[in-house]
C-alpha positions as CSV (number, residue, x, y, z in Angstrom):
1,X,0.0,0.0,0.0
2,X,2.8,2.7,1.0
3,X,4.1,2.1,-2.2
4,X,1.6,2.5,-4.5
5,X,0.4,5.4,-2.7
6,X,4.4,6.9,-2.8
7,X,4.4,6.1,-7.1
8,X,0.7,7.6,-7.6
9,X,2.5,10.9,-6.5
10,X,6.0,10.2,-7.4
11,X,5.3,9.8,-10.8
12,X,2.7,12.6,-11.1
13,X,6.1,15.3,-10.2
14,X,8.8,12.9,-11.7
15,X,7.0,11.6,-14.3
16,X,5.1,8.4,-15.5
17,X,9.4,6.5,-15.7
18,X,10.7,9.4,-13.6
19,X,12.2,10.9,-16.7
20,X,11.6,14.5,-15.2
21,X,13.6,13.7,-12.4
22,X,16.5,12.1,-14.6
23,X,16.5,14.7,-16.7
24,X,17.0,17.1,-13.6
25,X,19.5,15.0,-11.9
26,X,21.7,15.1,-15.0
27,X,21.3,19.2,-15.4
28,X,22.4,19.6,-12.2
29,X,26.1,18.0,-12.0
30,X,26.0,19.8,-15.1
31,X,25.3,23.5,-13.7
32,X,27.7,22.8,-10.9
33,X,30.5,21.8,-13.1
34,X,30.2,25.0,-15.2
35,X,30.3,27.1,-12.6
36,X,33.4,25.8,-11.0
37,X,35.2,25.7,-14.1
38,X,34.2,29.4,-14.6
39,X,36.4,30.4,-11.5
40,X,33.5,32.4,-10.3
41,X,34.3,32.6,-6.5
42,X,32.4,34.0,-3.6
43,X,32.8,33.6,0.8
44,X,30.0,32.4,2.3
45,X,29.7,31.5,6.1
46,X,28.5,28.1,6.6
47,X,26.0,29.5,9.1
48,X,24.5,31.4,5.9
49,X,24.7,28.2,4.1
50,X,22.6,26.4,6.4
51,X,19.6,28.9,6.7
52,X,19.7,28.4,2.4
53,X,19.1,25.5,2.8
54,X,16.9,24.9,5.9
55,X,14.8,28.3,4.7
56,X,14.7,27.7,0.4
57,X,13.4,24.1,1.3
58,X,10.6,24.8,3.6
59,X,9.7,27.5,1.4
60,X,9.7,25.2,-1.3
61,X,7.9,22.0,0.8
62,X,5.6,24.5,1.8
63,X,4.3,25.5,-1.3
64,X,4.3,22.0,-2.2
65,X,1.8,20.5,0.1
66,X,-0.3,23.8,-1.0
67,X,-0.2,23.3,-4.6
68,X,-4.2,22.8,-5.2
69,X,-3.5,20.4,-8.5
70,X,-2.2,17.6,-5.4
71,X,-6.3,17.8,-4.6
72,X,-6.9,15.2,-7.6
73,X,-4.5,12.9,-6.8
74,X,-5.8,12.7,-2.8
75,X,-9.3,12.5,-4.0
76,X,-8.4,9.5,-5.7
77,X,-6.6,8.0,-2.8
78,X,-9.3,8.5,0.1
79,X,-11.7,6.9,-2.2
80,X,-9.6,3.5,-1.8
81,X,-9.2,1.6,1.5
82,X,-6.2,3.8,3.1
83,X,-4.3,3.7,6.1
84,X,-4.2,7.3,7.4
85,X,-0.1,6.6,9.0
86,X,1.0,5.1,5.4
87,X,-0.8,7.3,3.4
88,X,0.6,10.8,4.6
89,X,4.2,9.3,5.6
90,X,4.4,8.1,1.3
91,X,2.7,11.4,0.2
92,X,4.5,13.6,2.4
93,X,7.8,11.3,1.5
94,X,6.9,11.9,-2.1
95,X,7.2,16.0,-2.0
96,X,10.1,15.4,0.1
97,X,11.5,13.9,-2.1
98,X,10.8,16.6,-5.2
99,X,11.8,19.1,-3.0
100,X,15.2,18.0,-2.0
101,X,16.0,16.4,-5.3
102,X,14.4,19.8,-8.1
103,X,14.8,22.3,-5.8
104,X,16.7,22.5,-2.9
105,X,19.8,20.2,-4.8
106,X,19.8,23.0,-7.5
107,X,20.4,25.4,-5.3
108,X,23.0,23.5,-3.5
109,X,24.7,23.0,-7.0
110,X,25.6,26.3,-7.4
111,X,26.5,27.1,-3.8
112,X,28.5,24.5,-4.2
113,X,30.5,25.3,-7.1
114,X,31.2,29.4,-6.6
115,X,32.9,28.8,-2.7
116,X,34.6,25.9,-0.8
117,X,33.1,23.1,1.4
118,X,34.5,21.0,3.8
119,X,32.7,17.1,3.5
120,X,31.4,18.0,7.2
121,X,29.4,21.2,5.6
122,X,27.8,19.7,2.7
123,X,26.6,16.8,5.1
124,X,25.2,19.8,7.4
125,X,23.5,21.5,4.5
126,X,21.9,18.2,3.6
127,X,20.7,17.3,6.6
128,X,19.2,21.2,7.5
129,X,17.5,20.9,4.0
130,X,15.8,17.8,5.2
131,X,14.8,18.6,8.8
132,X,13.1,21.5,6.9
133,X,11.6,19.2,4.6
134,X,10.4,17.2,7.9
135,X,9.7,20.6,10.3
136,X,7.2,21.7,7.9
137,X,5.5,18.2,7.0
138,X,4.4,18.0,10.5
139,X,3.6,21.9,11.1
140,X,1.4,21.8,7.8
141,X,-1.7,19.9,9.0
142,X,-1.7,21.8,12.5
143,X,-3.2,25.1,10.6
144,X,-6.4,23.1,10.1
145,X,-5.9,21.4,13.9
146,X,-5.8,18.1,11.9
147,X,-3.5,15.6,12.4
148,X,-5.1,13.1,10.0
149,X,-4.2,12.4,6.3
150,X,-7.0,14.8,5.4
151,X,-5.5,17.9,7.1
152,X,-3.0,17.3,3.8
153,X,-6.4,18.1,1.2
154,X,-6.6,21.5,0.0
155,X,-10.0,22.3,-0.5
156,X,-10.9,24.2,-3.4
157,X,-11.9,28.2,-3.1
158,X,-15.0,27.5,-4.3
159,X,-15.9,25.7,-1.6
160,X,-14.6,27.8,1.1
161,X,-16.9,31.0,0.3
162,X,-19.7,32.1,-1.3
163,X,-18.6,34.6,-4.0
164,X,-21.3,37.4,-4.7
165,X,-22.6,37.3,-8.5
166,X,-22.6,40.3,-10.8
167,X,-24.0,41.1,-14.4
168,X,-20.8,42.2,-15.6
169,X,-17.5,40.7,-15.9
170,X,-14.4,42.7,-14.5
171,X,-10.8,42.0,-14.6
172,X,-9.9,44.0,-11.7
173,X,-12.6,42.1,-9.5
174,X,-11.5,38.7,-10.7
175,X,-7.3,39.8,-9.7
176,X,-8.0,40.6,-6.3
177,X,-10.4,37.9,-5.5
178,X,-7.8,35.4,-7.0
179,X,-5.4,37.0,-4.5
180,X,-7.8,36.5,-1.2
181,X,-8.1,33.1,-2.6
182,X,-4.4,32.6,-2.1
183,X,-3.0,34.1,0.5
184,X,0.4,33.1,-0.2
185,X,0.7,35.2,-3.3
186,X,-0.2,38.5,-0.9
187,X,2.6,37.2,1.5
188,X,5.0,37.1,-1.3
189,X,3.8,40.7,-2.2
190,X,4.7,41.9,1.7
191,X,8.1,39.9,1.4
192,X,9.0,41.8,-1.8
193,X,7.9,45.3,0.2
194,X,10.9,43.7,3.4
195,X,13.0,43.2,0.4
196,X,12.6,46.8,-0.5
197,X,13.1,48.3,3.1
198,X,16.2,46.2,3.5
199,X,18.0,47.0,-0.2
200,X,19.1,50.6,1.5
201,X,21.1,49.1,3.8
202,X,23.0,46.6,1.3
203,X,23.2,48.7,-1.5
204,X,23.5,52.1,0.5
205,X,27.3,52.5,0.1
206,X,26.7,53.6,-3.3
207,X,26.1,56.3,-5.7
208,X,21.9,56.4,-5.9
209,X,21.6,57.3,-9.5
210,X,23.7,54.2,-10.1
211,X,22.0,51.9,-7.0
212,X,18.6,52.7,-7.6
213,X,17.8,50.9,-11.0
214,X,19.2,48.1,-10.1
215,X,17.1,48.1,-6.8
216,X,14.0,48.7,-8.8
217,X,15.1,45.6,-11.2
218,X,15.1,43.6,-8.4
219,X,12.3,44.2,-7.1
220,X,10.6,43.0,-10.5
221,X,10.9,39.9,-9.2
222,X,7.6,39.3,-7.8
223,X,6.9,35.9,-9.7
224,X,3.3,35.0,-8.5
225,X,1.5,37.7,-9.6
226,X,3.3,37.2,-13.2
227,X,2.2,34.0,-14.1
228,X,-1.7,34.1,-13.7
229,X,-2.5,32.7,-16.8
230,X,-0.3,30.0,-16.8
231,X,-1.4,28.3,-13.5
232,X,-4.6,28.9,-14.4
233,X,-5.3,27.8,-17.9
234,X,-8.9,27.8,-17.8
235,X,-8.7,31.7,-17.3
236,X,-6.4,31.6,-20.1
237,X,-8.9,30.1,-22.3
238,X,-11.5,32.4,-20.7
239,X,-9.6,35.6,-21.6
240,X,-8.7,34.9,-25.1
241,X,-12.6,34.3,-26.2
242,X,-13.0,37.9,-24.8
243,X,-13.9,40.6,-27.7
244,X,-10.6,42.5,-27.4
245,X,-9.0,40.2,-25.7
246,X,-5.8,42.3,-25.3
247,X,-7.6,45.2,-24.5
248,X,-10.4,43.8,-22.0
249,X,-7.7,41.7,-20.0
250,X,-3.9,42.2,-21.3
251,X,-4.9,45.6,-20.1
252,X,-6.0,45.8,-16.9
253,X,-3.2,42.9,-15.9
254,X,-0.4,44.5,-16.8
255,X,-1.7,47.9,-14.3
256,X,-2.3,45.4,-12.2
257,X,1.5,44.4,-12.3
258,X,2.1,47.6,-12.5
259,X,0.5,48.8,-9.3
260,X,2.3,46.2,-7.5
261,X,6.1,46.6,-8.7
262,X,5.4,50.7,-8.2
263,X,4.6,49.9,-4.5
264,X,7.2,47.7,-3.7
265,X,9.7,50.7,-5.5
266,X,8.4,53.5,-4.1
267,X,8.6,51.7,-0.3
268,X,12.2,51.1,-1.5
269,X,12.8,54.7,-2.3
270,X,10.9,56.4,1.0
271,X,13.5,53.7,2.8
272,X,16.6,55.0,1.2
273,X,15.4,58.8,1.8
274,X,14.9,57.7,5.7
275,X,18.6,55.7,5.8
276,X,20.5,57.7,3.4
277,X,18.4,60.8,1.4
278,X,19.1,62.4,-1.7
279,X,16.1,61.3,-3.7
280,X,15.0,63.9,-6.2
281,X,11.6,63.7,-8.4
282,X,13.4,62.1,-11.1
283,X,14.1,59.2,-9.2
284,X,10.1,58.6,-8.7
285,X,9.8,58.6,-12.5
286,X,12.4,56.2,-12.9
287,X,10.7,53.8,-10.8
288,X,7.6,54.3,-12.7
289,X,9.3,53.7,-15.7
290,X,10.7,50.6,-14.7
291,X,7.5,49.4,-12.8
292,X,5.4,49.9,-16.1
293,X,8.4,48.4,-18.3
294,X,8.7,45.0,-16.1
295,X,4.6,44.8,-16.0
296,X,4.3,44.8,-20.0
297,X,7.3,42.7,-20.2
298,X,5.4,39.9,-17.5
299,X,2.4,40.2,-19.6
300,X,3.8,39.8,-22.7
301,X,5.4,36.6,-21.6
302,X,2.6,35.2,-20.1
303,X,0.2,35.8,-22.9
304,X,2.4,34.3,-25.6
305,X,4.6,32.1,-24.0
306,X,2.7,30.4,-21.3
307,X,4.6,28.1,-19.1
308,X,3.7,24.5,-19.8
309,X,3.6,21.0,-18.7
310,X,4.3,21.9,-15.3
311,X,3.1,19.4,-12.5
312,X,2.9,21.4,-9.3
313,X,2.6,25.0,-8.7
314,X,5.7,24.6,-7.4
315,X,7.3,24.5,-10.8
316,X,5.7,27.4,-11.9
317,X,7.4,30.0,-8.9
318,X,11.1,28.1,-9.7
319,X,10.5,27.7,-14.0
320,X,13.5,29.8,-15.3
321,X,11.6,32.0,-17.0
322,X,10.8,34.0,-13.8
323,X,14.2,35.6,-14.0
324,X,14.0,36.8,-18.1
325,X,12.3,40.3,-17.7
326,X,14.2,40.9,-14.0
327,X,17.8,39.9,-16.3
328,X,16.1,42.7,-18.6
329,X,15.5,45.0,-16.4
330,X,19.3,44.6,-15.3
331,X,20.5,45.3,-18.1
332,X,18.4,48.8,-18.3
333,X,19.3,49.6,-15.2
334,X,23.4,49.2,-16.0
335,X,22.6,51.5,-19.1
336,X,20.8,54.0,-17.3
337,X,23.4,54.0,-14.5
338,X,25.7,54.9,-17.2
339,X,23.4,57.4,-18.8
């Protein structure tokens, strides 16, 4: 029974002959060999290698075991005879695995390869990664004050409100109840805003007009709210029968996008005026610019190259693509430093 109920989920991430997972296990030696070869070097404290790995892991189980597309899978297990002790110990033992072996070990491979590890440290990194993995796995269920295999079902939104009906459609309404619906994209949104009261104090010992764009392109780099349309395909079918499709929701998504990037900028630039000063009016257009210029650029993407073929959500905050129009937005920054 344990491991039936391990491959139902095991090969739903890895794949129907875990070909996703040999696939990633041969990309990342690969990674981590190109980047010591490169000579690329950089100090890091094995304290600050730890909390990597202990934090990016239970960030990443986390979001795991709330990926609503693992509701199908559990729906077809509880309808079979289960034992509620075998059941969650092979699901849970499942994400653990798909966590530690596509997320966490990617990270690890290039950690690996820019500094040097004693044996003694990469053991400890391991093990932090998967006492994570284990912390979380029992803290998950205790939000619901279940202990049971069903404290592991997300229930769909649906179900959990009653959502008031109106004669006409709107965008705007449908982005912010998608947002109450998951709560986790707002608390990304807030970490993005600490990200942006914190960037002063690492990036304060230089020049602003040369710090500033390059704080503003990180800060693109708010990855739930850009890919809407590809974890939700249906609303990406929805919005492309609209008359003026572009128009009528391309629209309204990209100020959307645009609303939030401006935020987490302008919090970033009242910071460095309390910490440091010096910002001038131009600096405020400048983050609009690049707050309007990342939006159309996550808008774009997403409307004609939708991520695919992903299994969890999971995949969607970690696809690579997250990092194209933030590497964009770099690169404008470095020429309008030098400008």
């Amino acid at each position: 029974m344990m491991k039936m109920s391990f491959e139902v989920t095991a090969k739903k991430l890895f794949g129907v002959r875990y070909e996703r997972l040999t696939r990633t296990l041969f990309l990342e030696p690969v990674v981590f060999w190109g980047l010591h070869i490169a000579r690329f070097q950089a100090e890091i404290d094995p304290f600050i290698l730890y909390l990597m790995a202990g934090a990016f892991s239970a960030g990443a189980m986390w979001q795991a075991l709330s990926a609503s597309d693992n509701r199908t899978n559990l729906e077809n297990m509880f309808m079979l005879p289960f034992d509620g002790r075998t059941l969650v110990f092979s699901y849970v033992a499942a994400l653990g695995a798909y966590t530690l072996l596509t997320k966490t070990a990617g990270l690890l491979a290039v950690v690996w390869a820019v500094s040097h590890w004693s044996w003694a440290e990469i053991l400890g990194s391991i093990l932090c990664a998967l006492a994570a993995i284990v912390i979380v796995s029992c803290l998950y269920p205790l939000r619901l004050g279940r202990t049971d295999a069903y404290a592991f079902y997300v229930r769909p939104a649906s179900r959990r409100r009653t959502v008031k009906s109106h004669r006409r459609y709107s965008v705007w309404r449908y982005l912010f109840r998608y947002l109450m619906a998951h709560k986790n994209y707002l608390v990304n949104t807030v970490a993005m805003w600490g990200v942006a009261c914190v960037l002063p104090v690492l990036l304060g010992q230089m020049e602003a007009r040369f710090v500033l764009p390059i704080g503003f392109a990180i800060l693109s780099l708010n990855t739930p709210i850009c890919i809407l349309l590809s974890c939700d395909p249906a609303l990406e079918r929805a919005g492309r029968f609209l008359p003026g499709q572009g128009k009528v929701f391309c629209v309204p998504y990209c100020l959307f996008i645009f609303g939030c990037n401006l935020a987490a900028d302008l919090i970033f630039l009242c910071s460095w005026q309390i910490q440091i000063g010096g910002i001038i009016p131009l600096h405020a257009l400048t983050a609009a610019v690049f707050a309007l210029l990342s939006a159309t650029g996550s808008v774009l993407l997403e409307w004609h190259c939708p991520i695919r073929g992903w299994k969890i959500e999971s995949d969607l905050w970690h696809h690579p693509r997250k990092y194209v129009v933030p590497a964009v937005m770099l690169l404008l920054a470095g020429l309008v430093s030098m400008l």
